[in-house]
Every structure is written in structure tokens, then in C-alpha cells.
N, C-alpha and C positions, 0 to 999 in steps of 0.2 A: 527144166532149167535152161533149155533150150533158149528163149526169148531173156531171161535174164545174161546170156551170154552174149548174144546180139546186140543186149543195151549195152554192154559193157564194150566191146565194140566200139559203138557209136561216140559213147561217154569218151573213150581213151582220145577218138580223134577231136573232139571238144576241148582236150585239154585235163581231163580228171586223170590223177593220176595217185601214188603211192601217198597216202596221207591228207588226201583233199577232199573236200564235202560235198554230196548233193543232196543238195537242201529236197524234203520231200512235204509237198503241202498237198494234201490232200483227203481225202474221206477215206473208209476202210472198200478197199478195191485190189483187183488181180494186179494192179504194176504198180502196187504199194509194193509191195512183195518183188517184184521183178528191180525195180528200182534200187531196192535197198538189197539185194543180192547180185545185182551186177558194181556195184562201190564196192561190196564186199570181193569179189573177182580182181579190183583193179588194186585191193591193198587199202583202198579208201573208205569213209565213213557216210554212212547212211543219217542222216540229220531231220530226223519229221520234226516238223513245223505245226503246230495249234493252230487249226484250221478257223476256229475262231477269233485269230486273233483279227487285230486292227492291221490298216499300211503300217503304220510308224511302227508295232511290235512284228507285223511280219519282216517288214525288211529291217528290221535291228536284230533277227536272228539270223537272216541271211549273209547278212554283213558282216556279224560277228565271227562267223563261223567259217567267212572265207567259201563259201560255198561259189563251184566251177560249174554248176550245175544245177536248175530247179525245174523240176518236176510236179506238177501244179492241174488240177482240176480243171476244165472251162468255167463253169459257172464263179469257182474262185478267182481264175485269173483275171475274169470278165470286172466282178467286182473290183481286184487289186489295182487292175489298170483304168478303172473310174476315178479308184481313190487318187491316183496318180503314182502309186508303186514305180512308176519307169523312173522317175527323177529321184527315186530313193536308193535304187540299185544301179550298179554300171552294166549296164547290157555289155559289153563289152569285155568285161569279167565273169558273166552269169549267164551261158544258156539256156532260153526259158523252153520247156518243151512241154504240150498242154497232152492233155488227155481227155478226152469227150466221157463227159459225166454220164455212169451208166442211168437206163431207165430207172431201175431200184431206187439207186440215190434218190433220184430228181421226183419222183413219186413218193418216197418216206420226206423228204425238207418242202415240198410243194415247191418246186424250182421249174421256172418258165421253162420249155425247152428251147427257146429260141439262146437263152447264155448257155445252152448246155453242148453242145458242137464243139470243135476246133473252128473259129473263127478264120479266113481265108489271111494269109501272112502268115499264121503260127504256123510253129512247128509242130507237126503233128505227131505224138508219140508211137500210136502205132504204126503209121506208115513209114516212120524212120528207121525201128527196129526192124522191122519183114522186109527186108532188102533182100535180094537175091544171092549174097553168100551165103552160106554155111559154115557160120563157127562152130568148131568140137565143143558138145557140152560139158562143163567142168560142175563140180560140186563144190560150193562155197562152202569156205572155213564158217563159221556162225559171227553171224553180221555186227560189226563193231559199229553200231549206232549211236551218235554221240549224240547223249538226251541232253535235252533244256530244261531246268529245273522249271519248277512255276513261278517263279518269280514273285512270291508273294510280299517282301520286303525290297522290290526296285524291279529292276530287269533281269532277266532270267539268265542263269550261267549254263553253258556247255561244259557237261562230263567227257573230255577226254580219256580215253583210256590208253592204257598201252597197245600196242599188238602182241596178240597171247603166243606164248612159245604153244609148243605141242602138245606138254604136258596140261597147262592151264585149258586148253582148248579141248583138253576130256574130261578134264575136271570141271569143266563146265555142262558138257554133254550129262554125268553123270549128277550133277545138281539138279538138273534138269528132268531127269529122270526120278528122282525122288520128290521133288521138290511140286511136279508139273505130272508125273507117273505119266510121260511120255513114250511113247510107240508107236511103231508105223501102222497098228492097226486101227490105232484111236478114230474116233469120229467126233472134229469137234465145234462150234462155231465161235466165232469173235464179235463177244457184243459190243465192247468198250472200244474206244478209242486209238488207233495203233500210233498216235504220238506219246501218247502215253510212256512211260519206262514197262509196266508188267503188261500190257497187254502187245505190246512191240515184240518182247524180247518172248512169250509165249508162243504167240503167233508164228515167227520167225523160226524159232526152234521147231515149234509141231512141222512147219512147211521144209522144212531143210531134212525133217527123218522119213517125209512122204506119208506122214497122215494127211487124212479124208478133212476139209477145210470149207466151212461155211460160214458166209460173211453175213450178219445183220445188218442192215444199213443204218438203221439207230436203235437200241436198246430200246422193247415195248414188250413186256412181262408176260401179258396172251400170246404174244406170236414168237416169243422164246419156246415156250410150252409144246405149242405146236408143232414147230418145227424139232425140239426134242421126241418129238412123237412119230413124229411123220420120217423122222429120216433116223430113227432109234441114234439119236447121241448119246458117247458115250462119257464125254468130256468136255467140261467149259469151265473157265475164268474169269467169275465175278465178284464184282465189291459188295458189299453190305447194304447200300443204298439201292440197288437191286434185287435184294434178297426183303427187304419189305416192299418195293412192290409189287415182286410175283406176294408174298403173301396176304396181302389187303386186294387182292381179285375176289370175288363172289366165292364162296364156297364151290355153287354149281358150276364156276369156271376153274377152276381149277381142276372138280371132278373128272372131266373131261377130258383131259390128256393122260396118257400113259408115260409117265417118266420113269419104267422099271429099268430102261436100260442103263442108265448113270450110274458108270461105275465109278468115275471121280472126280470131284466138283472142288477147286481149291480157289480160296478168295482171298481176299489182302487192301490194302490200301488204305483204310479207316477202322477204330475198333469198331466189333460188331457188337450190339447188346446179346447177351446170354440169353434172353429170353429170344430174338431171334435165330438165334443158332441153334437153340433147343426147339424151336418150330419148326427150323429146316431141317434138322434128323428128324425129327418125326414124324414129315411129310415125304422127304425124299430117302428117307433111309440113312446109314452110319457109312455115308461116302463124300461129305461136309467137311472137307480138309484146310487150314490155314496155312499161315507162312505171316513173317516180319521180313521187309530187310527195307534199303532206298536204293535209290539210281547210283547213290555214290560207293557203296558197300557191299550191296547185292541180296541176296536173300541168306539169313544167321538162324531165324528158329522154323519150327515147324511143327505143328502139333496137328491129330487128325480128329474122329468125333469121340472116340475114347478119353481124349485127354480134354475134349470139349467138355464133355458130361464131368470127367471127372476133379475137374476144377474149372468151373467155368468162369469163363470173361480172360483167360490165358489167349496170347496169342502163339506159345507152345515153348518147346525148350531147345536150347541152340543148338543145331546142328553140326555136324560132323566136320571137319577142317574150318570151325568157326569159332573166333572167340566175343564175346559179351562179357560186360561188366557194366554197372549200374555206380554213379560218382555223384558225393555233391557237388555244389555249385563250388568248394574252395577246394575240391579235387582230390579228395580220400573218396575210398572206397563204401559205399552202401552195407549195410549190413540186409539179412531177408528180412524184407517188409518196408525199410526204409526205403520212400519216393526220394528220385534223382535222375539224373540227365543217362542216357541211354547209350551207352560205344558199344559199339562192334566193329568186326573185322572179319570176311572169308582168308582167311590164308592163300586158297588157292588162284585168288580174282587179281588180275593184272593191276595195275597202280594207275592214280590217273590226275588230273590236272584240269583246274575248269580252264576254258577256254580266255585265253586276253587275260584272265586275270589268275594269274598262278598264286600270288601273295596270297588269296585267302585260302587255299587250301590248308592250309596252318592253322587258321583257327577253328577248325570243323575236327580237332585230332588233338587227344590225348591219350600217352602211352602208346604212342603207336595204334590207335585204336579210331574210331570215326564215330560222330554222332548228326543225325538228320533233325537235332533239335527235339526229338523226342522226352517225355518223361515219362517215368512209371518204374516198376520193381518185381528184383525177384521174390519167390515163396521161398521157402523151404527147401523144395523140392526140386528145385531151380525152374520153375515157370516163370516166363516170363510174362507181366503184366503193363498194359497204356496205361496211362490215364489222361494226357492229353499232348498236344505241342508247346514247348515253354512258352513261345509266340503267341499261343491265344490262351495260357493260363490268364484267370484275372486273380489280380489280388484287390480284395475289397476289405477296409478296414484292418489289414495287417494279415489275414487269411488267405491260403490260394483255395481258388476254387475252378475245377477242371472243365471246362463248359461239354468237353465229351460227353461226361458223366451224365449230363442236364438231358443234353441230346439224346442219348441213348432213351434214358426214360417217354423224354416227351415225345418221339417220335412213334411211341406206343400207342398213344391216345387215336382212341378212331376216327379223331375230325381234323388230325392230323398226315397231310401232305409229305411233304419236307419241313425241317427245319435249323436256325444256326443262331448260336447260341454266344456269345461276345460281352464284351465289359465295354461300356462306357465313362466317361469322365462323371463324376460323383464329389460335389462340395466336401462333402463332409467323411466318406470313407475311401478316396480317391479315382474308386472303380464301383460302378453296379453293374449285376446281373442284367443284359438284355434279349431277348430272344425275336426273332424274327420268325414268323411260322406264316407257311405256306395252305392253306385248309384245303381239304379235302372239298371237289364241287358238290355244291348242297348241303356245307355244312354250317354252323352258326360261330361265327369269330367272336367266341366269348371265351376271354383274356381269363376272367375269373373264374370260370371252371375247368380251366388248364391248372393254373395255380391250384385249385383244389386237388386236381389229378394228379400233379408233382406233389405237392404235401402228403400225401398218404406215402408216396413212395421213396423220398427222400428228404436230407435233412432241412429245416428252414432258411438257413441262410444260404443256401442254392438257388432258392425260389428266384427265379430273376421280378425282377420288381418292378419291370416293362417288358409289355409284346406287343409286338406287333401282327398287324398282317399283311403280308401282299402275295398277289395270287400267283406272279412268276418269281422265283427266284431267280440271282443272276448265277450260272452255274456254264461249267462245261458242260460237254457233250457226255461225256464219264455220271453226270449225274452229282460231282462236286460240283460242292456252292464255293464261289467268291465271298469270301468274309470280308475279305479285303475293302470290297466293293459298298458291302454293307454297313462296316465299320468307319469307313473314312471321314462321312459328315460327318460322324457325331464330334469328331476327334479335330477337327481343320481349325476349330478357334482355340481349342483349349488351352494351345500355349505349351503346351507338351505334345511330346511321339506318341505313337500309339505303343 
């Protein structure tokens, strides 16, 4: 913690201070971590920034957020100030301070190395920090990162949180601990994304108790494996959408690594199909853990591979200082089985505020209670179950229809890449089934033997009734698609929202 104390340091004479942001734009690197732990030193909020975004979305978070301070890549700053990023920000409000993009990076994106330096004028991060005092090392409280939603309907909001009394700030550590079966002996890497909200707030936690920390520079399924093997890890945090492409590798490449040491593997962020989940226990063993929760609520269930097998497609039952309830749309309560809009609440998670715009937090909350737009239901037995986001349910001819559900299945097919699944405008039932599918190289984009594939497996009026193909999805880094992106022709003349 040594260097995150020095930045903090540096930051204070900059101007950051109790309650102020530094925006962090960059790829998964050592002063991601030092950055977002020294804001955490000053009382201040660590702010990563979607390294893919555009000028106009990067600096409408920087702006947004009031950030005293950015912390930024070369190869991205390089880009940002092509796009003209300086006339977007006030240099004068914002010190930018660069960080020469390691080899890794610049070899996994094929990035020139000529943008990849601190260019002569910047400021250089690490020469700023390694100054010749010695600050006393402090150990930061766990980093109050204030995330940006994805902005899937406009521009993306900042989760303000509180600052946690002392009590919430073990009741955190102790979430963490169940939730992430975190320990200083762990060994783990970070495949995903650290703008992200789960893979931020894992990351940061494993590095603040002193576990063992390896960085992927982009999520690639063989060289997860190997390095699982090669350095025996014993823990890692990934979505679904990486869980079929380590399993769509060759049989004989997969034989190949030894993945005995994984002792706990927990995922989140999309539902997983149950036939994946039942593949990854049965390849990697009964240490296939899940979790619910969003950036605004936090993590509420949790279920491990026992309660996978033993109802599966749950993403588990609420956990301990949490409440869940399932509502319909006119705001009574679900009975078990009835589909409905999704609240929850941790009790013990600090309260919080999106940034600039406080008035909506009211509509994200009933009973006291918070919903990330989610739908789906409890059992019986109180499992909790997705079935999609009300945002991309479609309703066709008076029906919803979940496009998760579609996804799940077709994602099974073995000539199947990625894919995303959406409603378009439809004369006559208002909304059809559309799918967009990504093929696997060297496979045959034959529409109609998908649809035959989906027929056996689920009902007919699922069947989207258009597919496409294209060979890149638009997607994060995370391995999420933009539906958004996908969606918006169809919908630009219709004369209606999406």
C-alpha cells in the first residue's frame, strides 16, 4: 500500500479531497488498484470510467462526477486527445495523469507501442508517485467506488453511496467473505473488466486482505486454464458468457490443464443456462458458486452447486441481513411461482444517491426496498429465479416473452458464437422475436436449422421469426453485448420507444 499512499499524497496536493472523484480510465493494471486506494485514503471516490467508451461518453462521466482527478492509459489518453477530449474537460478542474500501458495490454489489444509511453508534457504517473518522501503506509477502508450504470436507456448514472460507519464497513468485509469466500491466502485472477460494479468491488476487496492477484489482460478461455494451472488458482469471478467459452474449447484442450486446485469459483451478472452450470460442475467440480444483487443494492442471494443441481436455473436464496420481495406491476405482492418485478435490499449496505440526479432514485424503490428492473420469481422454497430484464421483455401479440430464456437455449447450439435476442416492431402483433447470432468460425449461418434447434427445446411462439448474422457483436470487454446497439435501427422509424 506503500505507492497507493504516495498517490494519495500527490492527489491531496491536486486538489482531491473528502468526497471528490478520480475518474479512473483505464484497462485491468497495478494503479487501477493504487488509484482507486489512494481516493479511498483521502475520504474520496474511486470513479472507473468504460474504457471503451467514446470522447462525448468519456468525458460526460468525468464531468458528471466532478472528478479532481484522471487517471488514464497512454494509448487511451492518446486516442481521447485525437478525439479532442481537452475541449470536453476543463484541464483546469481535472488533472490528467497518464500511465504507460504495460507490454501485456499492448500485446493482448495489438496496440502500437509508439501511443503506448507517457508522451513528453504528461504527467507521468509513475514518476509522480516515487518521489523522494516517505509516506507511512495506511490501510484503506474498502474503496467507495462510485459506479456508472450502463446507461442502457440514456446516459449512465453515478451510484453515490454513503460513507460507511464502522459497523457497515465489516458488514461488508463479512459479505465479502461469504459471498466472494475471500482470504488472504486466496490465489486469484481478474478476467473481467474492473469498471465494472462485481468485478471492481472483488478485485479491490481480494487486494485490500492481501491475496495473491493476477491480472488477464483480456478474458481468452485457453489462457485462463493455463494460467489456472500454472500458478494452481484457487479462485476467480466470472459471468456466464465465459463459462461457455472455456466449455466450447476442444475437448483435448481442455484435457490439458489441471484445474484441481479451484476451490471457489463464483459468477453473477447474467442468468446462466442450467445446462451450463451442470457442465461446469461436472468439469470443474461442486465449487460453481452464484450470487444476485446490482451496483445500487449490492449482493441479496446466493446459492452454491448444491442448490444449483438441486433446482436448477435459481440464482439462490436471500441471504442473511437481506430482504427480497417479488411485486407486480400494480404493486402487491407475488405469490411463489408468480413472475414480477424484483426488490431487494441489504440492511447493512450504506444508502446512496445517483449522481446530478437525485429525483430518480424514488423510482427505482418500493417499500423501502430497490429494484435493478429485474423480473422473475420465487419457488416454494424461496429460490430465487430471472427470467429477464422488463427492458428487453418483448410482448408479442398480448404475451411476454423473455428473450433470456431464447438465449439460454440458443446459445447451446454448436454453430453458435454468441448471441442476443430482442423484439422488433411487428404490424400485426406489435413485437416479433428477433435474434442476432454471432457463428462460430467455419460454421454454416443456417437460420433454419437454429429454429429447428429451438423447436425441440422450447415453446413455438419463442421461436424468433428473424436471425441474423454477424460475425462481431457489439459488446464490452466483459463479453456483454449492446442490445442497445442492436436494437435501435429496427425501432428509429417506428414511431414508437423501444
Amino acid at each position: 500500500m506503500e505507492r497507493a499512499a504516495r498517490a494519495a499524497e500527490g492527489l491531496a496536493e491536486v486538489g482531491v479531497g473528502t468526497g471528490d472523484c478520480v475518474a479512473i480510465l483505464m484497462r485491468n493494471d497495478l494503479a487501477f488498484f493504487e488509484a482507486s486506494f489512494a481516493a479511498s485514503l483521502l475520504s474520496g471516490y474511486a470513479t472507473p470510467v468504460n474504457w471503451n467508451y467514446t470522447v462525448d461518453e468519456a468525458s460526460y462521466v468525468i464531468r458528471d462526477s466532478g472528478a479532481r482527478a484522471l487517471v488514464v492509459h497512454a494509448d487511451l489518453w492518446h486516442k481521447l486527445r485525437a478525439g479532442g477530449i481537452e475541449k470536453e474537460i476543463d484541464r483546469d478542474q481535472v488533472t490528467v495523469m497518464v500511465v504507460a500501458t504495460p507490454p501485456e495490454i499492448a500485446a493482448a489489444y495489438g496496440l502500437d507501442p509508439a501511443i503506448c509511453g507517457v508522451a513528453d508534457g504528461d504527467l507521468d504517473w509513475d514518476s509522480w508517485i516515487e518521489r523522494p518522501d516517505q509516506p507511512e503506509p495506511r490501510t484503506p477502508e474498502p474503496v467507495n467506488s462510485m459506479i456508472y450504470t450502463s446507461g442502457t436507456t440514456g446516459r449512465p448514472k453515478g451510484v453515490r453511496r454513503d460513507p460507511p460507519t464502522e459497523t457497515q464497513s465489516k458488514a461488508l468485509v463479512l459479505m465479502a467473505e461469504r459471498a466472494f469466500d475471500t482470504k488472504p491466502q486466496m490465489r486469484t485472477v481478474i478476467c473481467g473488466p474492473m469498471y465494472h460494479s462485481a468485478p471492481n468491488a472483488y478485485s479491490l476487496l481480494s487486494a485490500r486482505i492481501g491475496a495473491t492477484i493476477f491480472l488477464q489482460p483480456r478474458f481468452e478461455a485457453e489462457s485462463l486454464l493455463a494460467l489456472i494451472d500454472r500458478e494452481k488458482l484457487t479462485h476467480i469471478h466470472l459471468v456466464p458468457t465465459m463459462f461457455v467459452r472455456l466449455l466450447k474449447l476442444p475437448d483435448d484442450v481442455k484435457a490439458r490443464y489441471d484445474v484441481s486446485s479451484l476451490e471457489f469459483v463464483i459468477h453473477a451478472a447474467a442468468p446462466c443456462p442450467p445446462d451450463v452450470k451442470q457442465a461446469m460442475i461436472d468439469w470443474w467440480g461442486p465449487v460453481i458458486n452464484e450470487y444476485y444483487g446490482s451496483t445500487e443494492a449490492s449482493i441479496t442471494t446466493f446459492c452454491n452447486s448444491a442448490d444449483s443441481l438441486s433446482h436448477p436455473g435459481t440464482v439462490g436464496r436471500v441471504m442473511e441481513d437481506c430482504e427480497l420481495k417479488v411485486f407486480h406491476e400494480d404493486g402487491s405482492p407475488c405469490k411463489p411461482g408468480e413472475i414480477g418485478d424484483i426488490y431487494t435490499k441489504r440492511l447493512t449496505m450504506t444508502d446512496f444517491t445517483y449522481q446530478n440526479r437525485g429525483s430518480e432514485r424514488e423510482d427505482m424503490e418500493h417499500e423501502g426496498l430497490l429494484t435493478a428492473g429485474d423480473i422473475g420469481y420465487l419457488d416454494e422454497d424461496g429460490y430465487l429465479f430471472l427470467c429477464d430484464r422488463r427492458k428487453d421483455m418483448v410482448i408479442s401479440g398480448g404475451v411476454n416473452i423473455y428473450p433470456a430464456e431464447i438465449e439460454s437455449v440458443l446459445v447451446l447450439h454448436p454453430d453458435v458464437a454468441d448471441c442476443a435476442v430482442f423484439g422488433i416492431p411487428d404490424d400485426e402483433f406489435g413485437e416479433s422475436v428477433m435474434a442476432v447470432v454471432q457463428p462460430r468460425p467455419g460454421s454454416e449461418n443456417d437460420g433454419d436449422a437454429l429454429k429447428v434447434f429451438l423447436r425441440e427445446r422450447i415453446a413455438g411462439l419463442k421461436i424468433p421469426r428473424h436471425i441474423e448474422f454477424q460475425n462481431d457483436l457489439p459488446r464490452e470487454d466483459s463479453g456483454k453485448i449492446f442490445k442497445r446497439k442492436l436494437r435501435e435501427p429496427y425501432w428509429e422509424n417506428a414511431g414508437r420507444s423501444i
